[in-house]
C-alpha positions in Angstrom: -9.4 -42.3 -30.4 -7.1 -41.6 -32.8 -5.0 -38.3 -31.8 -3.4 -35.8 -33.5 0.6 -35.8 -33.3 0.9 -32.7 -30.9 -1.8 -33.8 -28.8 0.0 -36.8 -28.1 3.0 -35.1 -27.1 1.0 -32.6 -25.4 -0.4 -35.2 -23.3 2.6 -36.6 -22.9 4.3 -33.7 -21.1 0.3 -33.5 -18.8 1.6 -36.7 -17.5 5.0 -36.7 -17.1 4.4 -33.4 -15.0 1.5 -34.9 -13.1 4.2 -38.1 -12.1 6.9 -35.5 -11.1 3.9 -33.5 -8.6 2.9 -37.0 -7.2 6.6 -38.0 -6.7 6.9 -34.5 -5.0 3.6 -35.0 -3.0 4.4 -38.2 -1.7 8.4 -37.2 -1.0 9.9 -37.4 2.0 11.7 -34.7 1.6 10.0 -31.5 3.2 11.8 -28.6 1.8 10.1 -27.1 -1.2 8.0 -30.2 -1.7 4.4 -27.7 -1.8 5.6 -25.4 -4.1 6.8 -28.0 -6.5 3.8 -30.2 -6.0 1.8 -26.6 -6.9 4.3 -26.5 -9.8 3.9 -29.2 -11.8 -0.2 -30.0 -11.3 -0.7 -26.6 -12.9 1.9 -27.3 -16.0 0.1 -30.8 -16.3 -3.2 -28.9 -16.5 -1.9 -26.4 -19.1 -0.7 -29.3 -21.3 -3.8 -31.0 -21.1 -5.9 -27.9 -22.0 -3.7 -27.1 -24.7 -3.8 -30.6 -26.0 -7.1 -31.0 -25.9 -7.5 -27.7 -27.5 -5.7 -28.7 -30.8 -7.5 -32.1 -30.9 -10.7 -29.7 -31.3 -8.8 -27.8 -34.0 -9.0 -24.6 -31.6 -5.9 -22.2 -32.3 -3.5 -22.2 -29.5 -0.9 -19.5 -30.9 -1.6 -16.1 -30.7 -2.2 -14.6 -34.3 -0.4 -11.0 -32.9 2.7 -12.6 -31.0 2.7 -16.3 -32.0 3.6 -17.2 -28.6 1.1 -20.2 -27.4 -1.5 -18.9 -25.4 -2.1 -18.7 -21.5 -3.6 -20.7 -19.0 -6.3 -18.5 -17.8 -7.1 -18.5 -22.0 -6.8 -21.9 -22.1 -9.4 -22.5 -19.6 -11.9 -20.0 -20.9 -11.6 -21.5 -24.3 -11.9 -25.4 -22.4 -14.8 -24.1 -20.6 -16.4 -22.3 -23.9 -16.2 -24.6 -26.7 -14.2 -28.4 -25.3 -16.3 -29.5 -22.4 -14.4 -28.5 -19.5 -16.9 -28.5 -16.3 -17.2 -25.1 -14.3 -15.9 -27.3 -11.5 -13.0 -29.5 -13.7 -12.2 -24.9 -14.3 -12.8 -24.0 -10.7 -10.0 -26.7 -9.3 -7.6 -25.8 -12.0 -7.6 -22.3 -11.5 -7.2 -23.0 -7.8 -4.5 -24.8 -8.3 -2.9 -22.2 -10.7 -3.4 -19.3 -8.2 -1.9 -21.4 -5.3 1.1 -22.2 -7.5 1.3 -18.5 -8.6 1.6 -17.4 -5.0 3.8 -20.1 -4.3 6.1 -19.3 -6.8 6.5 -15.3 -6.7 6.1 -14.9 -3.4 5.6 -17.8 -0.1 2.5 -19.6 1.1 1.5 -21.9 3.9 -0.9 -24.6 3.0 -2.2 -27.2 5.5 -1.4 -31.0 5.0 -4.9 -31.5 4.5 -5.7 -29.0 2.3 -3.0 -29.6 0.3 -4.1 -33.3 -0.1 -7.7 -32.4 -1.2 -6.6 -29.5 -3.7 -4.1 -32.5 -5.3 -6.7 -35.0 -5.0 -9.7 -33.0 -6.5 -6.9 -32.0 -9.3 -6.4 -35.8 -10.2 -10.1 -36.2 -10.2 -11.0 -33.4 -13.0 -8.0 -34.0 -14.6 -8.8 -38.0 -15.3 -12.0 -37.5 -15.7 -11.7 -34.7 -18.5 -8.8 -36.2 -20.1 -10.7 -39.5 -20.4 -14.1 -37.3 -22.3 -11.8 -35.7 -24.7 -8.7 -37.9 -25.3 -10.1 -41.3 -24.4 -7.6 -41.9 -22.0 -7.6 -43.7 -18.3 -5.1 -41.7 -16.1 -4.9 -45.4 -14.1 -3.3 -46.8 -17.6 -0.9 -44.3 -17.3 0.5 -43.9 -13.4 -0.5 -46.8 -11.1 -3.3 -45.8 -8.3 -0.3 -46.8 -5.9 1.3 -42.8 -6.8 -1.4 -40.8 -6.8 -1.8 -39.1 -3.9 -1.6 -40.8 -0.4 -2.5 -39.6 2.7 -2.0 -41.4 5.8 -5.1 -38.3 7.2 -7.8 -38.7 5.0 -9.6 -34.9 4.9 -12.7 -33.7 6.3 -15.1 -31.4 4.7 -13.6 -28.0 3.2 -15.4 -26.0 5.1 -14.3 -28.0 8.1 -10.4 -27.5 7.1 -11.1 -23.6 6.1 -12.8 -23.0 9.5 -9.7 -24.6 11.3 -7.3 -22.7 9.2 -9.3 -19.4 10.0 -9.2 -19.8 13.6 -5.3 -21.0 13.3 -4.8 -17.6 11.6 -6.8 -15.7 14.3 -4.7 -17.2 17.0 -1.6 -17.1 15.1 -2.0 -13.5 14.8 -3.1 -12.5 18.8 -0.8 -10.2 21.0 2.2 -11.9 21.7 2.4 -14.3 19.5 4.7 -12.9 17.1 4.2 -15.2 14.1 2.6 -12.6 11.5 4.5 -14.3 8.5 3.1 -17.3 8.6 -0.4 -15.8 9.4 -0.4 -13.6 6.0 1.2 -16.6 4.5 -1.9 -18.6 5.5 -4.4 -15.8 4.6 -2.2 -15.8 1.1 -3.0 -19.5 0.2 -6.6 -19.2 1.2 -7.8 -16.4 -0.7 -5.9 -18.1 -3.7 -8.5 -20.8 -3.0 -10.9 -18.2 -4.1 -10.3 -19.3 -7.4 -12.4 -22.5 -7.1 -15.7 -20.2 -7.5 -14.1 -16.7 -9.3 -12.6 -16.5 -12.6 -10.0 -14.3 -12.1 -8.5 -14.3 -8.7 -5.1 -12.4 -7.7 -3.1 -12.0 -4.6 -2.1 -8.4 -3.8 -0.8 -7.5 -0.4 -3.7 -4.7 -0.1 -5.7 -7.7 0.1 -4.0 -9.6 2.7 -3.6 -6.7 4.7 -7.3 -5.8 4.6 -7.9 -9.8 6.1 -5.3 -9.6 8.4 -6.8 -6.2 10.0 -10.5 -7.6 9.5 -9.4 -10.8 11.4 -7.6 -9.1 13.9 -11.2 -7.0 14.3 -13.3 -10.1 15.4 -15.2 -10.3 12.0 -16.3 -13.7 11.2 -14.7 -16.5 8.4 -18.5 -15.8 6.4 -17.8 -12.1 6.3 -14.0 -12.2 5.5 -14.2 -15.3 3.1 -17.4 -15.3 1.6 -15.9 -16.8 -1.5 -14.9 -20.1 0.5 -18.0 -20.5 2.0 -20.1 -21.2 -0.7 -17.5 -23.8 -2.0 -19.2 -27.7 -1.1 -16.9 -30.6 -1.3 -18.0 -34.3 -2.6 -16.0 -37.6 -1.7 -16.3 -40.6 -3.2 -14.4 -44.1 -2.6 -11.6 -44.0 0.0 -7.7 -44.5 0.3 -6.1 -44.9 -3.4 -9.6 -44.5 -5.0 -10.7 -41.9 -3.6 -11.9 -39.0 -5.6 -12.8 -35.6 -5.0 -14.9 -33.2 -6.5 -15.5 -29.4 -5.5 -18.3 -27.4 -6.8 -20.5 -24.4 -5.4 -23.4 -24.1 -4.1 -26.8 -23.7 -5.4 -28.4 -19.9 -4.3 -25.1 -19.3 -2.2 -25.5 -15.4 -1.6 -22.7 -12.9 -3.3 -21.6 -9.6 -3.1 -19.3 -7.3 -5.2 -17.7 -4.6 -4.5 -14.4 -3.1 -6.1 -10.7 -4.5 -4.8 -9.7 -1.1 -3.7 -12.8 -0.7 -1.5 -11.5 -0.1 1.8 -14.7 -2.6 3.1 -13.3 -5.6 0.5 -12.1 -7.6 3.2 -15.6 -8.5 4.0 -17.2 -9.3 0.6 -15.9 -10.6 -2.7 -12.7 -9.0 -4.3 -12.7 -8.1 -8.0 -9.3 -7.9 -9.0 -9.2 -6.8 -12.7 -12.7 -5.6 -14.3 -10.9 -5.8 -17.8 -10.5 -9.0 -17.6 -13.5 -10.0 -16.7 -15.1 -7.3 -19.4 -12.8 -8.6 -22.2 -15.3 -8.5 -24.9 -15.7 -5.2 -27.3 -19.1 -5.0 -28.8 -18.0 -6.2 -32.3 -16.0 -9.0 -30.5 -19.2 -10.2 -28.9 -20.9 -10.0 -32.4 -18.2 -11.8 -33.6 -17.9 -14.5 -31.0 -22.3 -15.4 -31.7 -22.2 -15.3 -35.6 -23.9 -11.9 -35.3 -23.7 -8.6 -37.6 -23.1 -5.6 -35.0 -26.6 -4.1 -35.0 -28.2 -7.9 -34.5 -25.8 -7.9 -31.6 -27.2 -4.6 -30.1 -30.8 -6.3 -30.9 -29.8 -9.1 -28.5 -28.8 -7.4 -26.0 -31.6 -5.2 -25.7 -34.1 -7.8 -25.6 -31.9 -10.0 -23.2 -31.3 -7.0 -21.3 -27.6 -7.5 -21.0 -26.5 -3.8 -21.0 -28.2 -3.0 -17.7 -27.1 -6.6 -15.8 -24.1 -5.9 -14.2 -22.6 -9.2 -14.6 -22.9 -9.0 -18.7 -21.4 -5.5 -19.2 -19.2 -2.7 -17.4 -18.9 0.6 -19.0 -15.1 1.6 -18.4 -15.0 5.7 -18.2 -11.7 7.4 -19.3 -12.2 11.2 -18.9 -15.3 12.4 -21.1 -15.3 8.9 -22.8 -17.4 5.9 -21.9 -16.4 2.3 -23.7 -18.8 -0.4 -22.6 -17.0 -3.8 -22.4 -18.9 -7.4 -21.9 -18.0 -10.6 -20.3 -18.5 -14.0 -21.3 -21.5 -14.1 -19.2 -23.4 -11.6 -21.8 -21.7 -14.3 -25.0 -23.1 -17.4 -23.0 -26.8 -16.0 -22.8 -26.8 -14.8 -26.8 -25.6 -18.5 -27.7 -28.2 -19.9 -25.3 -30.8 -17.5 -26.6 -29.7 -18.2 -30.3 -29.9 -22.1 -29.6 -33.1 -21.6 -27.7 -34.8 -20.8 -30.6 -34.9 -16.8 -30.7 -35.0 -15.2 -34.4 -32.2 -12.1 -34.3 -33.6 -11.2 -37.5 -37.3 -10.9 -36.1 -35.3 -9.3 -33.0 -33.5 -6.6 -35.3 -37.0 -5.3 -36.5 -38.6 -5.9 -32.8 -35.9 -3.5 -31.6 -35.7 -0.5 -34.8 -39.7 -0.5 -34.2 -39.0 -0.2 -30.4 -36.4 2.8 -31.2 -38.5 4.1 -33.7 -41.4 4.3 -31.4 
């Protein structure tokens, strides 16, 4: 595949950070080896979505600021319009929100943990780099680097459930270590990430966990993010790869992140974010005039589904705001066969009615 010049020095830097992170990984040297393990996967990630991203001709410069785009950005566009797997996103946003709360603040993460966050990193990461680039991550750093564990892991849910009961003990009368307990809870809800699109780490949050924890409630009802994450190993030692996904009907709750009751269902951090889309950015984003738009979503029924649209309310006014979830069912609808014109006169007859 021939590549364009700043791909290749995009992808240059993805690898040369992903050889520092190994190097760190498999150091001897204890002290700050996590956090700049966390470090450098997520700045190899960035450089391959960003990379990858100007291959496809997609602008990576913002037209307000010209500063180069994010990373959450960059993996919204990957996942919208360069192939990028929901689970390829899930592990890189995992990885990013561990690193984040590594880096501003202190984590704990278990060895094994650890290990199968890195290894399911330089699974997605090879494998996506090899759809889009047509390049082998082996032709580049030797299988002998990547990540080596002398403790091959056991299933995630095996690891979370021993982490949670660590935590529970860690934080009984007496015990005295409540540092590493919230630093603990800290790296596990930024695991949260593998199956949420926008995950954050507030200390409201870890203090709900610590207090629903220290109230007997149970890893399902405290976690319910983590425990609909399953886990997929193939090969073993140096070839071994990883691959995390979620599962199929796994039950889910919302509620908001200042609900007193959040530390027993699933936390959303930032409704703007999530909502990002005006209604004449959604019309732009599916080739649509405005009113077609509207058309759509009344006969997809995305303004009364929850997960398409949030109205935000400030004082007497109401500005309804749509996620990508209400952009992906247009397209599919669109590509499915479904006539917006015939739609647009569908819904003025309906209104007229």
């Amino acid at each position: 595949m021939k590549l364009l010049r700043d791909t290749r020095t995009l992808q240059t830097k993805a690898i040369a950070s992903l050889k520092i992170a190994m190097a760190a990984f498999n150091s001897f040297e204890e002290e700050g080896r996590i956090c700049t393990t966390l470090l450098h996967l997520q700045h190899a990630c960035e450089m391959l979505l960003k990379g990858i991203l100007v291959q496809r001709g997609v602008k990576v410069f913002d037209k307000d600021t010209g500063m180069s785009i994010g990373f959450e950005k960059c993996i919204r566009l990957c996942t919208q319009s360069a192939g990028l797997g929901a689970g390829e996103a899930g592990i890189m946003r995992a990885v990013d929100s561990l690193r984040d709360a590594s880096q501003h603040w202190f984590i704990f993460v278990s060895e094994d943990l650890l290990y199968m966050h890195t290894k399911a990193l330089v699974t997605a990461f090879d494998a996506y780099m090899q759809r889009e680039l047509g390049t082998d991550l082996h032709s580049q750093i030797p299988s002998r680097v990547l990540p080596v564990s002398t403790t091959p892991p056991g299933d995630f849910l095996f690891l979370v459930d021993k982490e949670f009961k660590l935590i529970k003990d860690l934080l009984a009368p007496g015990k005295r270590h409540r540092d590493e307990a919230q630093a603990r809870i800290r790296s596990l809800l930024a695991m949260e990430a593998m199956v949420a699109d926008e995950v954050q780490v507030s200390q409201k949050d870890i203090g709900r966990i610590e207090r629903a924890i220290r109230g007997a409630e149970t890893i399902d009802e405290v976690f319910p993010r983590l425990t609909t994450v399953s886990t997929q190993l193939t090969g073993e030692g140096v070839t071994l790869k990883v691959h995390f996904s979620k599962k199929d009907g796994a039950p889910v709750r919302f509620i908001g992140g200042d609900d007193p009751g959040a530390a027993a269902a699933i936390r959303e951090i930032d409704l703007r974010k999530k909502y990002h889309l005006s209604a004449s950015a959604l019309a732009l984003d599916t080739g649509l005039t405005q009113p077609k738009a509207k058309a759509m979503r009344w006969k997809l029924g995305i303004d009364g589904d929850d997960k398409c649209m949030h109205v935000f309310e400030f004082g007497q006014s109401k500005f309804p705001q749509f996620s990508d979830n209400a952009r992906q069912k247009i397209k599919d609808a669109l590509a499915g066969g479904i006539d917006p014109d015939a739609t647009w006169k569908e819904y003025r007859a309906n209104a007229s009615a």
